[in-house]
N, C-alpha and C positions, 0 to 999 in steps of 0.2 A: 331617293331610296324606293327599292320597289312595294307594291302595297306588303301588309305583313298577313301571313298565313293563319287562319282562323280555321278551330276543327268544330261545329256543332254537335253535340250528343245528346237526342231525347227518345224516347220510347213513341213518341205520338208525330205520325207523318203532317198532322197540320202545323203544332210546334213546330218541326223541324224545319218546315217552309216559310214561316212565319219569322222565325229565326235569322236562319240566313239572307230573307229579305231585309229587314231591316239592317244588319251587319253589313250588306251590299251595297247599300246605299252610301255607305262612306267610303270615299276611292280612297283611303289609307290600307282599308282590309281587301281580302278576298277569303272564302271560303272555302278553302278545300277538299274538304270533305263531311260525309253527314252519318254518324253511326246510330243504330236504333236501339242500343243498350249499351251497357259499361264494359260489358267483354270484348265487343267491337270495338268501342272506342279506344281504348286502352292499346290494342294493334293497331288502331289508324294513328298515334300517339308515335307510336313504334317506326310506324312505317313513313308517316307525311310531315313530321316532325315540324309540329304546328307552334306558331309564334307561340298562341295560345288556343286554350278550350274552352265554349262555356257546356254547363255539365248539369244535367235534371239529375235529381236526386232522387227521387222514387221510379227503377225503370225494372224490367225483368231480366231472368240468368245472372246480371251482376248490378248492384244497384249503384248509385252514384256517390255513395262513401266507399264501400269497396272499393269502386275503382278508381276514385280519389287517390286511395290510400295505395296502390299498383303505380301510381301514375308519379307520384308525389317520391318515390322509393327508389324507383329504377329507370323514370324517365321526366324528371323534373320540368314542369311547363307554368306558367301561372293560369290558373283553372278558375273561372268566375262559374260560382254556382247559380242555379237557377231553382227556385225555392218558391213555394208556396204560402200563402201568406197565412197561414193556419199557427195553433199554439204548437201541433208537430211538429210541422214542418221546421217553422223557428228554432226548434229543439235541435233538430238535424242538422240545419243548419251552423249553428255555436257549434258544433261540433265537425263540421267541414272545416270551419274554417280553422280550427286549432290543429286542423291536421294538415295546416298547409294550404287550405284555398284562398287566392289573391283577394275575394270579395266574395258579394252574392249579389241579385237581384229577382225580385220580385216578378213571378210569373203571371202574365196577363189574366186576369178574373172577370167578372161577372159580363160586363158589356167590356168586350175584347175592342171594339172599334176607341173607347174612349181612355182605357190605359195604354195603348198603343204606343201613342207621343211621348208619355210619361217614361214607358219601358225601352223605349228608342236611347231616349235622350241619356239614361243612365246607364243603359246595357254601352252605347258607345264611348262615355266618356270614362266607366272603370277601364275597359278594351284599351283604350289609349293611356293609360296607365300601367293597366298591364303587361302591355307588349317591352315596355320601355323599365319595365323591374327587374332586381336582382333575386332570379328563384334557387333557393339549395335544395339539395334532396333531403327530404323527410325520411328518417330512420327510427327504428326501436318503438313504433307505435302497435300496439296493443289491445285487446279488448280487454285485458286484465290484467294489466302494468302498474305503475306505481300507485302506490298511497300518497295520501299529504302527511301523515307519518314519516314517510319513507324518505320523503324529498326532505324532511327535515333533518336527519341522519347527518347530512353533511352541512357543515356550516359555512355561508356562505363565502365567508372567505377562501376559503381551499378550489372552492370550484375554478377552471381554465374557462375561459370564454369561449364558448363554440359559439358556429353558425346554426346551427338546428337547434330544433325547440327539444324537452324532452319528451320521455314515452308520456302518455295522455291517460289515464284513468277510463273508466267507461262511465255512463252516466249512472245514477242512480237507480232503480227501477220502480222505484215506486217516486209518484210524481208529488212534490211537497204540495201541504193543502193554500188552499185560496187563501189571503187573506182579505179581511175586510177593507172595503177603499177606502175610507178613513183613520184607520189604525195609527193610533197614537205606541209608538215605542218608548217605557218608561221603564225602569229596570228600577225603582226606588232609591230612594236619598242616597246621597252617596258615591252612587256608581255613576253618576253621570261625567263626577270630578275629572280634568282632563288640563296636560297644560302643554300637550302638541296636537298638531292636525295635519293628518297628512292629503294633498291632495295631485289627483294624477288625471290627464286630459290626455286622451288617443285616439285615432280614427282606425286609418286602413293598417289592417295585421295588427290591430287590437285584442280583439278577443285572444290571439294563442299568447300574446305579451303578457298579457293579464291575468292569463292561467300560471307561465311562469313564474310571477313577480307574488300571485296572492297564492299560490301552493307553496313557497317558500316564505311564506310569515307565519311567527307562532304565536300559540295561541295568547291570552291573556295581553294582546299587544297594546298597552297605555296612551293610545290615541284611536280616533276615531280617520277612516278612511273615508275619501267621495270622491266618486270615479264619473267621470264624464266622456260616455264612447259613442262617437257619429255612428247612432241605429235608432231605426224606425220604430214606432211602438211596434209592441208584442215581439221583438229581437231581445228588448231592453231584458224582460221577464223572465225569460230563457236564460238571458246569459248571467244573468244576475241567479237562477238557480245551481248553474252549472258549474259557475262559482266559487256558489256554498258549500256542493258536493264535494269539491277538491280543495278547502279549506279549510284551518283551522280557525277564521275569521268568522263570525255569520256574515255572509254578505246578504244583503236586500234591495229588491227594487222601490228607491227613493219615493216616501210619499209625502203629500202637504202635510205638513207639522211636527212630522218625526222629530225628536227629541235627540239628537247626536250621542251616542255613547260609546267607547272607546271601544276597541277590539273589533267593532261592524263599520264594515265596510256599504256605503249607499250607491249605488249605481243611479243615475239620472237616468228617467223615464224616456222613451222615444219620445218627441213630439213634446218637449217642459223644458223650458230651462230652467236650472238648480240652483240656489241661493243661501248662502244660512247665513243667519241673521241672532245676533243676543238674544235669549229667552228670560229675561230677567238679570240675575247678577249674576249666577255660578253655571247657567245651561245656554246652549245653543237649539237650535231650530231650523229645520228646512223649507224651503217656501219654492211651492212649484208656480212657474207662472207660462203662460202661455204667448208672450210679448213677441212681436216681430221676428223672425228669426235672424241671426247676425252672423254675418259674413255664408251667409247660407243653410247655417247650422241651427237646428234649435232641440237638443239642448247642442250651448255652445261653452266651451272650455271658456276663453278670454271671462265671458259671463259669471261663471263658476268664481274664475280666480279671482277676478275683480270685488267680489262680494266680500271676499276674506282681506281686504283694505283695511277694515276701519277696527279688523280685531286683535291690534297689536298684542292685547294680553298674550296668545297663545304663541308657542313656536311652531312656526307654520314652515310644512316641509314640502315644498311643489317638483310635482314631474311632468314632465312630454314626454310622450312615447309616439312608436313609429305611426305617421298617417299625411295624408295629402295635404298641402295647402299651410297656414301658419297660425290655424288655428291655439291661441291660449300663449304665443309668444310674449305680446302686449302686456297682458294679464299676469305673465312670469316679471315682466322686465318692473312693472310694478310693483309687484311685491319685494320683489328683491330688495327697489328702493324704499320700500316701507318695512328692511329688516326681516325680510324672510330669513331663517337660520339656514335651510340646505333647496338648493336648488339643480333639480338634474335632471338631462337628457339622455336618451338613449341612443347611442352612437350610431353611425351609419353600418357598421358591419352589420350587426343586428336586424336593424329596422327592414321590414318587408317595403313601406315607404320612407327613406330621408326626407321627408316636409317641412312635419310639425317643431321637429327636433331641430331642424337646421336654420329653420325660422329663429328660432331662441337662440340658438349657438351665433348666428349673426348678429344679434340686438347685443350677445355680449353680456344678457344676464343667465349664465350657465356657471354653474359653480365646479357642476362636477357632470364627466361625458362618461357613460360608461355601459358595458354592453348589458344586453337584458336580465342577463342571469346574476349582473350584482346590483340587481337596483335593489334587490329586496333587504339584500346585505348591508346595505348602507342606508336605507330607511332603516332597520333593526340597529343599525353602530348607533345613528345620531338623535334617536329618539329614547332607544334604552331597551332594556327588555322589562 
């Protein structure tokens, strides 16, 4: 086959070099062309109709969500962002990628000579993923589209299965406060009581799953959520804010010892793998630890599920959702045989990646396959409201 057609688009002529040099270096691509902002890019899209794009996100005339969101509409490509390792940036990011971007990676920082290798290594191996994905067009996206109110309106069941996400909410504008690194979450006696647990492991075309799946849960939901999604620290914060915004769940970015309480959702920190463990006789507990990472991952799904082995008390409801590789299959297939109550995949129409999901659909511990838009439907059927 011949190599596949790569479009660069950044505002800075040294990126832009730097870029394509490395992407060059792999005889699978070529680079076709290089535009210096998102208005350009967006026609060279039009015009060179590139495998794929990677795409800076802070550029001049049209910046790289805008043009995401042009690109994503009427000229579907899979688009790896290029993103700054800042709390902004990360911010922009979650939100690229709900609108459709295949990945992101991290823009070369301080001594450029020694993330090099680093940004080589990643930038080429999303590219060969994403040349090789199934991309739909992004439709009915918004800066002031729905609520999580809104999305609640229809119950899950009524909804048809598309292939597109829906419209996306805008983020919040005032940025939630810090909280303390060791923050104990306790709600008083009581509230902790809990006798499901739901938990959900995703990677690549996570984030806009997840917006899906936790914008359509209501509030008051009698089990406690923990979500485990392949991102670097300070992605984890972001998206674990972004979230909140479009839930009726709190979601939170998981800390050591948080105290599990239904209705909150924990997202696993970049760079921890997530654990929870008995707190006594009636609570649960989370325990971040920083151990080996496995199968690549850290935090790693399998990790996650595997932790919830030894808590038969509860009914434990697990998901995979779309991402690379077979991460949290093992992990499912385990549980299952230790009485898990529901177990489910997100079918391949859906997923941005068939990996994670297909991994588990092969081991044969899938209970139930079903597209993104009714997972939420069916954690609410078999947990209760």
């Amino acid at each position: 086959m011949p190599p596949y057609d790569i479009l660069v688009v950044d505002d800075s002529v040294f990126m832009r070099k730097i870029i394509t040099d490395l992407i060059s270096e792999d005889p699978a691509f070529r680079v076709v062309g290089a535009a210096k902002n998102g208005r350009e890019g967006v026609e060279m899209v039009k015009k060179l109709k590139p495998h794929a794009v990677t795409l800076d996100i802070e550029m001049p005339e049209m910046n790289g969500l805008e043009a995401l969101k042009a690109i994503m509409k009427d000229h579907p490509v899979p688009v790896i962002m290029l993103s700054s390792l800042t709390q902004e940036g990360a911010a922009e990011t979650i939100r690229a990628l709900e609108w459709g971007a295949f990945d992101f990676v991290g823009k070369p920082s301080g001594s450029i000579s020694l993330d090099l290798h680093k940004v080589k290594a990643l930038l080429l191996e999303k590219l060969h993923t994403a040349v090789k994905a199934k991309v739909r067009p992004v439709t009915g996206i918004s800066w002031s589209s729905r609520t999580a109110s809104a999305a609640q309106a229809a119950p899950p069941a009524s909804r048809t299965p598309a292939a597109a996400a829906p419209p996306v909410p805008p983020m919040r504008t005032e940025t939630p406060a810090a909280k303390p690194p060791e923050r104990i979450r306790s709600a008083g006696a009581g509230v902790q009581t809990f006798d499901h647990l739901v938990a959900i492991g995703t990677s690549t075309g996570g984030p806009r799953a997840l917006h899906q799946v936790l914008s359509d849960m209501p509030d008051h939901y009698p089990a406690p959520v923990l979500i485990v999604q392949h991102m670097p620290p300070n992605f984890t914060k972001s998206l674990a804010q972004r979230l909140d915004s479009i839930s009726k769940l709190t979601v939170v970015e998981a800390e050591n010892g948080m105290v599990l309480e239904r209705g909150t959702a924990y997202v696993a920190p970049g760079g921890y793998h997530m654990t929870v463990a008995r707190n006594g006789t009636q609570s649960y507990k989370i325990h971040l630890s920083k151990d080996e990472p496995r199968g690549g991952h850290r935090p790693s799904v399998d990790t996650m599920f595997e932790s919830l082995l030894p808590l038969k008390e509860l009914k434990r409801h697990i998901v995979i959702m779309t991402g690379m590789g077979a991460d949290g299959a093992k992990g499912m297939q385990a549980l299952k045989q230790a009485g898990a109550i529901t177990t489910i995949a997100e079918s391949e129409e859906t997923c941005v990646v068939y990996g994670m999901p297909r991994a588990a659909v092969e081991l044969g511990c899938v209970m139930h396959v079903v597209p993104q838009q009714q997972i939420a439907g069916m954690l609410i059927q078999s947990v209760g409201r």
